[in-house]
py3Dmol code that shows the C-alpha trace and the ligand (Angstrom):
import py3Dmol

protein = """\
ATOM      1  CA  UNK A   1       4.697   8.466  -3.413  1.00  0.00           C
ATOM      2  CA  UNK A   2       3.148   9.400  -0.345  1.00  0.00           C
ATOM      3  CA  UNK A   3       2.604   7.200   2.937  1.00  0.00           C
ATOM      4  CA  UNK A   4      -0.283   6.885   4.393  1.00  0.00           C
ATOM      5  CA  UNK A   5      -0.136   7.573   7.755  1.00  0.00           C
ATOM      6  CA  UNK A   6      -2.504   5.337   9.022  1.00  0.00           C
ATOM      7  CA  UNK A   7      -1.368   2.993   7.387  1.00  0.00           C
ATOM      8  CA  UNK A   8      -2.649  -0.807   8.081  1.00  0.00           C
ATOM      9  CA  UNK A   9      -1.802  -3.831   7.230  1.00  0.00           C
ATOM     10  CA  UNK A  10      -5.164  -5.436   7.523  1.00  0.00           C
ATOM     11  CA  UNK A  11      -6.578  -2.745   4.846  1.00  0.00           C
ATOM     12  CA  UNK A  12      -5.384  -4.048   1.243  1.00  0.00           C
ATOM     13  CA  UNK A  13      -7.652  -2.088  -1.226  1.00  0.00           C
ATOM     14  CA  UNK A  14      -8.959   1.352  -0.473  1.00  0.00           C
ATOM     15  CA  UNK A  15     -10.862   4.287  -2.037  1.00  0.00           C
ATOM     16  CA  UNK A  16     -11.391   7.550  -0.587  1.00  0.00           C
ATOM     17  CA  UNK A  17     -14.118   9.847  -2.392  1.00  0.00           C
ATOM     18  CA  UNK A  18     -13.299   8.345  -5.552  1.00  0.00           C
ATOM     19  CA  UNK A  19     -15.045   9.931  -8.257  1.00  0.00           C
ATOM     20  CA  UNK A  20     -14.682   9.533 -12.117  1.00  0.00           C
ATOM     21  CA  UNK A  21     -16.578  11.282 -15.207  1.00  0.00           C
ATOM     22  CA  UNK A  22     -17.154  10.359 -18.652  1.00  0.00           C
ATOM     23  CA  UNK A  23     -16.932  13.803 -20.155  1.00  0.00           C
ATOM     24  CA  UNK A  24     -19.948  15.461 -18.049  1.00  0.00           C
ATOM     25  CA  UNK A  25     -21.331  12.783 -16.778  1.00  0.00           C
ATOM     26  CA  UNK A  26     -20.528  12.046 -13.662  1.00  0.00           C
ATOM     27  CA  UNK A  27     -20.156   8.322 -13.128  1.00  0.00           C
ATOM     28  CA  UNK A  28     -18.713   7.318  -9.787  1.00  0.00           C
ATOM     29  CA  UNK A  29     -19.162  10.078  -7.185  1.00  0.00           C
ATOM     30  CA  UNK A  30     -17.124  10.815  -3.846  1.00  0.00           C
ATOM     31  CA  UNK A  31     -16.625   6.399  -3.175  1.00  0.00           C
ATOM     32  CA  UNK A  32     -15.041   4.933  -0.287  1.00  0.00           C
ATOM     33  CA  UNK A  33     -14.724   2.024   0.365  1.00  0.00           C
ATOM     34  CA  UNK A  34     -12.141  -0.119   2.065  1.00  0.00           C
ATOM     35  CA  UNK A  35     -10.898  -4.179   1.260  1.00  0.00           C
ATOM     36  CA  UNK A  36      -9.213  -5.760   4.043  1.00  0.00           C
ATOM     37  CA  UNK A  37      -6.932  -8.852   3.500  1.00  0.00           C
ATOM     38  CA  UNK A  38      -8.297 -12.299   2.232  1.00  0.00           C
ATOM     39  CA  UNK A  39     -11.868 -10.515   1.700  1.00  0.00           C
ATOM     40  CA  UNK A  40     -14.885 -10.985  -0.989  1.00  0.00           C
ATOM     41  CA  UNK A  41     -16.725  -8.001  -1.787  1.00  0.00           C
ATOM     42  CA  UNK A  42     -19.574  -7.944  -3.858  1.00  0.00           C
ATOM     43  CA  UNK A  43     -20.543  -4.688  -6.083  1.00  0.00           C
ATOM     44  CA  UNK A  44     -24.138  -4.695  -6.990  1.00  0.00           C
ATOM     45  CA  UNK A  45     -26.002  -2.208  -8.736  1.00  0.00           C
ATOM     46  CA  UNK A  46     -28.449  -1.809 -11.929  1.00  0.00           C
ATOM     47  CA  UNK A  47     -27.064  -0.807 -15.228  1.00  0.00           C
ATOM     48  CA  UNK A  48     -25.152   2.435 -15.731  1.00  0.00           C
ATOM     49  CA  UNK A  49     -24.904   2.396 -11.524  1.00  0.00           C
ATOM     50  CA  UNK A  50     -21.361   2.907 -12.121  1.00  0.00           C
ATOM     51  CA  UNK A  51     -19.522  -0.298 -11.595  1.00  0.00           C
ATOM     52  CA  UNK A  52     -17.711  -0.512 -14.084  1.00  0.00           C
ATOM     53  CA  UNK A  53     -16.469   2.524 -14.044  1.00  0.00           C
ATOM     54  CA  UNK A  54     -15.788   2.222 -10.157  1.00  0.00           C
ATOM     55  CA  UNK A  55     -13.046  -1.188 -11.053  1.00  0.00           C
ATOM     56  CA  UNK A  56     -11.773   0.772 -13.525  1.00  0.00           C
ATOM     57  CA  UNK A  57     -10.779   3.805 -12.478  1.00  0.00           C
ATOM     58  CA  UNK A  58      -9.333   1.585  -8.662  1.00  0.00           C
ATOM     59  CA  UNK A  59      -7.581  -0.124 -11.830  1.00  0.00           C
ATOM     60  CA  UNK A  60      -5.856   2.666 -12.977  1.00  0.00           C
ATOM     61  CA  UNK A  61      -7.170   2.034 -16.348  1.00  0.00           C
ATOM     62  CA  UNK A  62      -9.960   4.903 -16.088  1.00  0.00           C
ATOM     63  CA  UNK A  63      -8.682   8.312 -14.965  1.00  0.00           C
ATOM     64  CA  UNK A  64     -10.036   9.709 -11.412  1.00  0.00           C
ATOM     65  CA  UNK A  65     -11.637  12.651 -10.965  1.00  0.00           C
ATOM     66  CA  UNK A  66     -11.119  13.083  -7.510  1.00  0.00           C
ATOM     67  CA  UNK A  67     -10.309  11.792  -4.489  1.00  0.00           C
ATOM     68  CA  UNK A  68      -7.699   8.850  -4.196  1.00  0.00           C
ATOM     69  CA  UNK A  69      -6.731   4.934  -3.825  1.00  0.00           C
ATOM     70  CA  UNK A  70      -4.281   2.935  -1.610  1.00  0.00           C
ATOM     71  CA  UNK A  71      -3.093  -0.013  -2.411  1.00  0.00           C
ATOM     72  CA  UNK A  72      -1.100  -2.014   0.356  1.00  0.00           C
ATOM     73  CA  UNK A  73      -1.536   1.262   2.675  1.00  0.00           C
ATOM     74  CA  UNK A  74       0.533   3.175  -0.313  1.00  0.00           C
ATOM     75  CA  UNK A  75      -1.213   5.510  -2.093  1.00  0.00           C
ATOM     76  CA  UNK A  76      -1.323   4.730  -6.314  1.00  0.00           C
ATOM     77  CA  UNK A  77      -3.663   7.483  -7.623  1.00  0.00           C
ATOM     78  CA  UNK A  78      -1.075   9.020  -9.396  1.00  0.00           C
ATOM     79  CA  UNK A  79       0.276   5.683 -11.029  1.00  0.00           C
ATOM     80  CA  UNK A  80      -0.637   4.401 -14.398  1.00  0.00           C
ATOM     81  CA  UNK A  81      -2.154   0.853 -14.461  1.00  0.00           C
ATOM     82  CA  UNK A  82       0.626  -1.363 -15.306  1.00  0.00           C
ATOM     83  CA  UNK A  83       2.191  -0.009 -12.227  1.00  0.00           C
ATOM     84  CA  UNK A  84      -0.936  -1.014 -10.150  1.00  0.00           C
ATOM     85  CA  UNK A  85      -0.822  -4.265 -11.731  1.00  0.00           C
ATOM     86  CA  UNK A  86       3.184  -4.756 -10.705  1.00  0.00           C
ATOM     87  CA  UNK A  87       2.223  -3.786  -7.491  1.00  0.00           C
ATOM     88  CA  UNK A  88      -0.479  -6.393  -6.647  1.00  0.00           C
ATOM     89  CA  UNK A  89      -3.870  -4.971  -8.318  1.00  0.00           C
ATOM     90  CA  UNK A  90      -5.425  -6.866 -11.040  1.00  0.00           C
ATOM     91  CA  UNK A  91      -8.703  -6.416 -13.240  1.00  0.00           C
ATOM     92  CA  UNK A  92     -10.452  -8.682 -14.966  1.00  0.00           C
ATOM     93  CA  UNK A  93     -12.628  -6.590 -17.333  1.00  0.00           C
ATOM     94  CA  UNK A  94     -15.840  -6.864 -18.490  1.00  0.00           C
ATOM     95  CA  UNK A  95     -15.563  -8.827 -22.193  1.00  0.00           C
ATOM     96  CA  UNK A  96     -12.521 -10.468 -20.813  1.00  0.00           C
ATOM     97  CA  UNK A  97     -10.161  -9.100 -23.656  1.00  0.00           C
ATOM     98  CA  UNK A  98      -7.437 -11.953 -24.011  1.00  0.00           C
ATOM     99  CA  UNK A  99      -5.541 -11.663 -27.196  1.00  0.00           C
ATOM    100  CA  UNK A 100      -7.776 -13.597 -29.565  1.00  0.00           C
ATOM    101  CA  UNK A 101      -5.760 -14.726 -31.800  1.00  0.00           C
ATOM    102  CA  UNK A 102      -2.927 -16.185 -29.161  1.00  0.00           C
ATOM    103  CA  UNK A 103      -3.145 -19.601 -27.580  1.00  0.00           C
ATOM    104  CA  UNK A 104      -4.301 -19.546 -23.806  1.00  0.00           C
ATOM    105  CA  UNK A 105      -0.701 -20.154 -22.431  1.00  0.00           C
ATOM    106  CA  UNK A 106       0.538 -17.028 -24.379  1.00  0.00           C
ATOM    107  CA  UNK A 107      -2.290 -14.700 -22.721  1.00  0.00           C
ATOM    108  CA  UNK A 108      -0.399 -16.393 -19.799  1.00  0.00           C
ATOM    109  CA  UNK A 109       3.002 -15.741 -20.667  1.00  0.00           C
ATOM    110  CA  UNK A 110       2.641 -12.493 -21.839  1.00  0.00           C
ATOM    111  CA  UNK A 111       0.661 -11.302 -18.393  1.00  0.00           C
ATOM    112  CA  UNK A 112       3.665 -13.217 -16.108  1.00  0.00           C
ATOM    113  CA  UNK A 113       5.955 -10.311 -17.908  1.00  0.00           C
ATOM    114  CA  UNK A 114       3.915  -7.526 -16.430  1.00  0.00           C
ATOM    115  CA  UNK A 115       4.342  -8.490 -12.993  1.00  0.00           C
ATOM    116  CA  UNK A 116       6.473  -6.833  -9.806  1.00  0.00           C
ATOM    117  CA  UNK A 117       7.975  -8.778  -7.652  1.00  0.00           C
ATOM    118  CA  UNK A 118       6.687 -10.642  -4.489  1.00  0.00           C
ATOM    119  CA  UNK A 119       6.089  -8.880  -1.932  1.00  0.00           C
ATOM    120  CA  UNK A 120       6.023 -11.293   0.519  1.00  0.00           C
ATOM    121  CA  UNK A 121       8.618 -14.099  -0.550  1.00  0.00           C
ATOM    122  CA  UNK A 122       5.726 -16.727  -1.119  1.00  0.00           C
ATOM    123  CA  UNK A 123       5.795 -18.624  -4.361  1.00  0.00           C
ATOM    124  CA  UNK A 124       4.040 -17.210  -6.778  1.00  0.00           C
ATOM    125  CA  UNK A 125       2.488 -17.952  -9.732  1.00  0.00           C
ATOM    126  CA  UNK A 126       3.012 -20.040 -12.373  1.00  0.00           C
ATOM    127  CA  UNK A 127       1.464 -21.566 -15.584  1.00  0.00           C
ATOM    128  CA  UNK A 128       1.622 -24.995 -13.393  1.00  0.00           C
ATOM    129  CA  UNK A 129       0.180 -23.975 -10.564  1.00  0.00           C
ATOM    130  CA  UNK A 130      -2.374 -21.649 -12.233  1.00  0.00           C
ATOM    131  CA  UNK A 131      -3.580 -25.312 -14.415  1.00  0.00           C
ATOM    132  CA  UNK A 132      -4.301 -26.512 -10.672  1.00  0.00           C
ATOM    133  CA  UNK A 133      -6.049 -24.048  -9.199  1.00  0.00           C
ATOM    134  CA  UNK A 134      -8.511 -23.920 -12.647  1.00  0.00           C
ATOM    135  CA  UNK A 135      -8.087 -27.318 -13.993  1.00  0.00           C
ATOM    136  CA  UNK A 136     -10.636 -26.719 -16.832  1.00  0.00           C
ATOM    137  CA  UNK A 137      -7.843 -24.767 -18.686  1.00  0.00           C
ATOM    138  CA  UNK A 138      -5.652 -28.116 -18.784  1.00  0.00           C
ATOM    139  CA  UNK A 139      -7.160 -28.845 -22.203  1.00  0.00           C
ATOM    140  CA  UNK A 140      -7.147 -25.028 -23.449  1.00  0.00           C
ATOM    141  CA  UNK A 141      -3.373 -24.055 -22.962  1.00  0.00           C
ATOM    142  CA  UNK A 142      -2.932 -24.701 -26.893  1.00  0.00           C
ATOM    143  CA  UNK A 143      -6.101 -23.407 -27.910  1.00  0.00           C
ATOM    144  CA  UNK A 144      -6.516 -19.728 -29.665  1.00  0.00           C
ATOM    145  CA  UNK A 145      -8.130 -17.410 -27.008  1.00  0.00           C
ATOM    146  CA  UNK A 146     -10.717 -16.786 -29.616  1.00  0.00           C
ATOM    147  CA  UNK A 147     -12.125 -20.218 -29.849  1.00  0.00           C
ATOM    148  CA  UNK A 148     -13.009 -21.094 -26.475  1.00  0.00           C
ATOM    149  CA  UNK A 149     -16.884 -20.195 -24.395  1.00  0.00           C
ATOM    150  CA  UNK A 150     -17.623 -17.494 -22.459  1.00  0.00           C
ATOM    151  CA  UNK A 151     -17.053 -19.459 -19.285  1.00  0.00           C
ATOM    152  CA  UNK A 152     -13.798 -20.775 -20.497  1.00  0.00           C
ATOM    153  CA  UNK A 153     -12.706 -17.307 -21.247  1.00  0.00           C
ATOM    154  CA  UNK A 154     -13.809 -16.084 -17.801  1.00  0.00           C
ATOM    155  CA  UNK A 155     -11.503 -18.619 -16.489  1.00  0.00           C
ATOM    156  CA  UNK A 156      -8.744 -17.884 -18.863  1.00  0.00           C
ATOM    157  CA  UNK A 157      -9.286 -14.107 -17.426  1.00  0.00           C
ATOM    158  CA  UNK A 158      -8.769 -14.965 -14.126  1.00  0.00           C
ATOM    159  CA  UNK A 159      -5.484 -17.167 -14.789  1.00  0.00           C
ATOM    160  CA  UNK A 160      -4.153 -14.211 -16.596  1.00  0.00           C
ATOM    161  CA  UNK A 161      -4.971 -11.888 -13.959  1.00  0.00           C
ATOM    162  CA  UNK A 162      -3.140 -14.649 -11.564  1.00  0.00           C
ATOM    163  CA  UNK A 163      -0.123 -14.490 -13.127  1.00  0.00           C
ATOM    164  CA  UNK A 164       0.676 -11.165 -12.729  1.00  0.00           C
ATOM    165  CA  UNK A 165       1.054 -12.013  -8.613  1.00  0.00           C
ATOM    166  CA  UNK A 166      -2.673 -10.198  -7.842  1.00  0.00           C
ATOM    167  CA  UNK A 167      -2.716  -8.937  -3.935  1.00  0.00           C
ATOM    168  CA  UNK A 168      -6.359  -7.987  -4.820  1.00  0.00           C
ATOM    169  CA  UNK A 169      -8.455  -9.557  -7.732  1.00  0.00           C
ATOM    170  CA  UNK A 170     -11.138  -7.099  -9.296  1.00  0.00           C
ATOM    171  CA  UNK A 171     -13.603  -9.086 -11.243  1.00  0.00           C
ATOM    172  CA  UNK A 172     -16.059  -7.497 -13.454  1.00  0.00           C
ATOM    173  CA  UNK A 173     -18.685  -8.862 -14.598  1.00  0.00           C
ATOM    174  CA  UNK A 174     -18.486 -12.256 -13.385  1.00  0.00           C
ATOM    175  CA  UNK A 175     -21.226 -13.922 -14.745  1.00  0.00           C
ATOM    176  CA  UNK A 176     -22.387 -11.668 -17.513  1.00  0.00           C
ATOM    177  CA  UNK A 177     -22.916 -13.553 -20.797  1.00  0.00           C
ATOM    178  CA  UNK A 178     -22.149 -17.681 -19.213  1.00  0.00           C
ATOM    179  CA  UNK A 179     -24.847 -20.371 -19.226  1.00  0.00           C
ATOM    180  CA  UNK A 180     -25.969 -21.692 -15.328  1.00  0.00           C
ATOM    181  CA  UNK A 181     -23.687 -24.434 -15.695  1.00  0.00           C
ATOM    182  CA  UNK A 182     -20.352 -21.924 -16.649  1.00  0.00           C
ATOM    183  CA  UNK A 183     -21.526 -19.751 -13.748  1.00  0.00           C
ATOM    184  CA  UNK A 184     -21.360 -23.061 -10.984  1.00  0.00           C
ATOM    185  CA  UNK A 185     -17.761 -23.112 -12.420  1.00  0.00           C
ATOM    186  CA  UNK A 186     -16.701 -20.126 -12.333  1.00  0.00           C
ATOM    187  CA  UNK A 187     -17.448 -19.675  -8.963  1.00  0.00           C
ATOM    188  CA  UNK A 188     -16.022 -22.726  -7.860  1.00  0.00           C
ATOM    189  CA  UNK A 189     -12.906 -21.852  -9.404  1.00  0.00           C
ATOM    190  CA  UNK A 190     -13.156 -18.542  -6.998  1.00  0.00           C
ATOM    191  CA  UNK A 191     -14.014 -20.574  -4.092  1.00  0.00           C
ATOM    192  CA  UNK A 192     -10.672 -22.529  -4.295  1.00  0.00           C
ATOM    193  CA  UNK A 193      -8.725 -19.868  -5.394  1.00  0.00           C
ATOM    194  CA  UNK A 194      -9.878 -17.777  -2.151  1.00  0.00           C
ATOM    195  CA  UNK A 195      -9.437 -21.205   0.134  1.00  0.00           C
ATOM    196  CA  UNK A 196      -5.867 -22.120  -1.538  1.00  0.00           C
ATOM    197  CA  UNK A 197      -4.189 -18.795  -1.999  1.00  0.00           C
ATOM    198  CA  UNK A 198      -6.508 -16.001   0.411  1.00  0.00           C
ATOM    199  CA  UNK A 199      -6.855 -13.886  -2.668  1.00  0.00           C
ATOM    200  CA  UNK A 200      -8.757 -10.615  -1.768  1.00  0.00           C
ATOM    201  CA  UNK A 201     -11.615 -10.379  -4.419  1.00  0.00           C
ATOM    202  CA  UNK A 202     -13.731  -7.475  -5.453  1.00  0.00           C
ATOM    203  CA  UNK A 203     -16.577  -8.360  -7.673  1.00  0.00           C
ATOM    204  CA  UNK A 204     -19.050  -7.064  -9.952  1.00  0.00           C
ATOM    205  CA  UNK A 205     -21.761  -9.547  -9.884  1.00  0.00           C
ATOM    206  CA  UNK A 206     -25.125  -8.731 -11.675  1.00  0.00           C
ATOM    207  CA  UNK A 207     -27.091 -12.092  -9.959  1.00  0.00           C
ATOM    208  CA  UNK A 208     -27.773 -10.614  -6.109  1.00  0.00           C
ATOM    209  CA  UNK A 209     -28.564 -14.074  -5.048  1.00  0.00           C
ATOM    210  CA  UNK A 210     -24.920 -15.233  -6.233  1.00  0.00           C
ATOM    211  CA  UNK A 211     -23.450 -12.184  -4.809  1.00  0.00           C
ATOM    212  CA  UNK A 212     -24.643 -12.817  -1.245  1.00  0.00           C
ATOM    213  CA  UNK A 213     -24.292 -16.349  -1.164  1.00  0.00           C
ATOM    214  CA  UNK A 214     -20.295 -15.869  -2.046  1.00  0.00           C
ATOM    215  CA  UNK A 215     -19.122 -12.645  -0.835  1.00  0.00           C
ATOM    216  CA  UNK A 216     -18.197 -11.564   2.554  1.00  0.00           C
ATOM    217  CA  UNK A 217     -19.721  -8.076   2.083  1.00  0.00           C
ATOM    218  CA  UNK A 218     -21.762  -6.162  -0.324  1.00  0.00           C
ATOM    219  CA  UNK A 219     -21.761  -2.888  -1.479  1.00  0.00           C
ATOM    220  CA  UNK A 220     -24.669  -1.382  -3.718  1.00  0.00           C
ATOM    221  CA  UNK A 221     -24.105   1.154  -6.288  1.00  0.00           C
ATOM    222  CA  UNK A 222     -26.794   3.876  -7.089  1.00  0.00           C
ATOM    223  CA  UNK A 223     -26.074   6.278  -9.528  1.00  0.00           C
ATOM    224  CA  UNK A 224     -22.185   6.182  -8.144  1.00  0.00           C
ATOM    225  CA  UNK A 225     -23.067   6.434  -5.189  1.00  0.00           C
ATOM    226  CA  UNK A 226     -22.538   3.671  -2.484  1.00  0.00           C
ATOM    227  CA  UNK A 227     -25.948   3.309  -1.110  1.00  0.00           C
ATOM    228  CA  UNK A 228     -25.518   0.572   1.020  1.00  0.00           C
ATOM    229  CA  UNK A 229     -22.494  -1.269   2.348  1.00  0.00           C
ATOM    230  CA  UNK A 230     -23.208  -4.010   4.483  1.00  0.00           C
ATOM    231  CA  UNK A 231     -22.481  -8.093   5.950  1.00  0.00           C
ATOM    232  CA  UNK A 232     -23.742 -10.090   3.116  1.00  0.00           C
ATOM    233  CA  UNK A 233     -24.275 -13.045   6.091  1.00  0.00           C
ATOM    234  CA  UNK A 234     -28.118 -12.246   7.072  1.00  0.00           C
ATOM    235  CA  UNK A 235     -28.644  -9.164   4.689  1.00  0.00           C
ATOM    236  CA  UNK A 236     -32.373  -8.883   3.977  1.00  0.00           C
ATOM    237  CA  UNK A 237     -32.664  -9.483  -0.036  1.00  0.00           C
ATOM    238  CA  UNK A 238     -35.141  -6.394  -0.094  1.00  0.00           C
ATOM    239  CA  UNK A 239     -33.201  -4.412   1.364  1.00  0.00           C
ATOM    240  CA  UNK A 240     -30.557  -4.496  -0.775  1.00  0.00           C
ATOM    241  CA  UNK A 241     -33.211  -4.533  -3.908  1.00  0.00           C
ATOM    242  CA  UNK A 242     -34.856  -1.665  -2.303  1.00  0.00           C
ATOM    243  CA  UNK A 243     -31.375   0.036  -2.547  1.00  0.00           C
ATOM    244  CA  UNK A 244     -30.362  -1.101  -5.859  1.00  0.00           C
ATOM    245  CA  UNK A 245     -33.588   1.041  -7.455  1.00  0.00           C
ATOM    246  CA  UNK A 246     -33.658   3.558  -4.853  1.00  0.00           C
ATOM    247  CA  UNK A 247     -36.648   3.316  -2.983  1.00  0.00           C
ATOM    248  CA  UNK A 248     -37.465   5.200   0.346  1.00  0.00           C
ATOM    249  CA  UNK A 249     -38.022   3.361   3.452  1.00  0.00           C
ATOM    250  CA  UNK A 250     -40.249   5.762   6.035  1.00  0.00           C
ATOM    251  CA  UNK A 251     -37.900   5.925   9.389  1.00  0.00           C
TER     252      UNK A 251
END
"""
ligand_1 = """\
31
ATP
P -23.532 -1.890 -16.635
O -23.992 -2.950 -15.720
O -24.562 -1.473 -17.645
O -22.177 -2.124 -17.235
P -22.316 -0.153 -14.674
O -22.919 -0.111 -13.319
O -21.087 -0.946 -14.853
O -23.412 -0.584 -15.725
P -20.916 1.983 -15.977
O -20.693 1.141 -17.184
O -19.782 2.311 -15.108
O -22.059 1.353 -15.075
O -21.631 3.319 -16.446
C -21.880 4.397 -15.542
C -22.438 5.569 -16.348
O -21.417 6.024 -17.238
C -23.635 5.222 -17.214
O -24.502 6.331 -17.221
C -23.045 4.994 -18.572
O -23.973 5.297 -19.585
C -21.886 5.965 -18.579
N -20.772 5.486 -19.409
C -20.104 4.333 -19.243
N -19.120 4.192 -20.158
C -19.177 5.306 -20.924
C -18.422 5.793 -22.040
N -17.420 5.077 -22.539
N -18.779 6.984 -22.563
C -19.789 7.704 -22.052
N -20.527 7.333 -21.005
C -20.245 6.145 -20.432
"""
view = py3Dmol.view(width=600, height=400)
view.addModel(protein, "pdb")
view.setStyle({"model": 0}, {"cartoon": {"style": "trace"}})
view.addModel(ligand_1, "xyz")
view.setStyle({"model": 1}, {"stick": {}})
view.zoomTo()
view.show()
C-alpha cells in the first residue's frame, strides 16, 4: 500500500486519470475527480458517456486501465472490491442486484459480514438503525427481495450498501426504472441519510433537474471524459446540457 503524500483528510474519494476499457473501447478516459467529506456529487451524462463504467471501476468491481484511486488519502487501485467495500466504499449498482430469492433482512445480514471495521469508533450500522433511517423497509424485512418495486428495491440497495459501514456511497442509477412518486422517496431517504449520518454520496442521476436540485456539485461525462465539473448552486441548465451533447460555445 502506498501513502499518499498529500494526503488530506478533507479529500475522501479520489480519482486520478482514471481510465477503463471494455476490450477496445475505451470507456472512461484519463478522470479525476476528487470527493471531499460529507459531499453530494452528481454524475451526469447521456448514454454510453461512461458512468457506469466510471462507479465501477472507483468500485473496484471493473478493472482500471490506468491511472489510480484513493480512498481515505490511501491509495486502493490495486485492491479487489470487497476490500474497497471493508474499507469504507460502497456501490449501489445499476439493477440493484439483491439476492432475489432472500428476504430483505438477509440481503442485510449477509452485506453486515462484508464489512471492516470502524474507522472512527462511531456506531455503526445496524438492521435497527438502517429501518430508521428508510422506514419504508419496516414492512419488507420478511419479504423475498424479488417481490418488492423498483423503488423499494432502490431502497433495499441503499440499506445494504449501509450496512457494510460506507465512508462514501456510489449510487448508480438512482432513478432509472421508479415511477415520480418512488423517485420523491428515494431521494428523501438520501436527504436524511446525508443530514443524520454526513454520508459522502456520488451519484449517477439521469434527471439533470434532480441532479442539481440535490447535489452539491456536478460533474458531466462526455464520451469519458469529464467535460464539466462545476457548483451545482447557480449552474446554468444549458450549460450543463450544452456539455452533456457536446456543443461548442464561440469564446
Ligand atoms: P448508460 O446511461 O447507457 O448506462 P453510461 O454513461 O453508464 O451509459 P457505460 O455503461 O459506462 O455508460 O458505457 C460506456 C461505453 O462502454 C459505451 O460505449 C458502452 O456501449 C460500452 N460498454 C458498457 N458496458 C459494456 C460491456 N459490458 N461490453 C462492451 N461495451 C460496454
Amino acid at each position: 500500500m502506498s501513502v499518499n503524500p498529500e494526503k488530506s483528510t478533507d479529500v475522501l474519494l479520489e480519482a486520478r486519470h482514471l481510465s477503463a476499457s471494455h476490450g477496445q473501447l475505451v470507456a472512461v478516459r484519463e478522470v479525476s475527480l476528487q470527493l471531499r467529506a460529507g459531499e453530494t456529487v452528481a454524475l451526469v451524462g447521456s448514454n454510453g458517456a461512461g458512468k457506469t463504467t466510471l462507479m465501477r471501476t472507483l468500485a473496484g468491481v471493473h478493472p482500471a486501465q490506468g491511472g489510480s484511486v484513493w480512498l481515505g488519502g490511501d491509495e486502493v487501485s490495486a485492491r479487489p472490491a470487497h476490500q474497497r467495500v471493508q474499507q469504507g466504499l460502497a456501490l449501489v449498482p445499476e439493477g440493484r442486484r439483491l439476492f432475489a430469492d432472500m428476504t430483505v433482512r438477509e440481503n442485510l445480514l449477509l452485506a453486515q459480514e462484508h464489512r471492516g471495521r470502524l474507522r472512527d469508533g462511531g456506531a455503526g450500522w445496524t438492521i435497527e438503525r438502517v429501518v430508521q433511517a428508510l422506514p419504508a423497509l419496516q414492512p419488507l424485512m420478511n419479504r423475498p427481495a424479488g417481490a418488492l418495486s423498483g423503488g423499494q428495491r432502490q431502497a433495499a440497495a441503499i440499506a445494504r450498501a449501509l450496512m457494510t459501514n460506507p465512508r462514501v456511497l456510489l449510487i448508480d442509477e438512482v432513478s432509472l426504472g421508479l415511477s415520480p412518486r418512488a423517485v420523491d422517496e428515494v431521494y428523501q431517504h438520501l436527504h436524511d441519510l446525508r443530514r443524520e449520518a454526513g454520508t459522502t454520496l456520488l451519484l449517477v442521476e439521469q434527471d439533470l433537474g434532480r441532479a442539481m436540485a440535490f447535489a452539491d456539485r456536478v460533474l458531466c461525462l462526455r464520451e469519458g471524459r469529464i467535460v464539466l465539473a462545476a457548483a451545482a448552486a447557480g449552474l446554468d441548465r444549458q450549460l450543463v446540457t450544452d456539455a452533456y451533447f457536446g456543443v461548442e460555445h464561440a469564446t
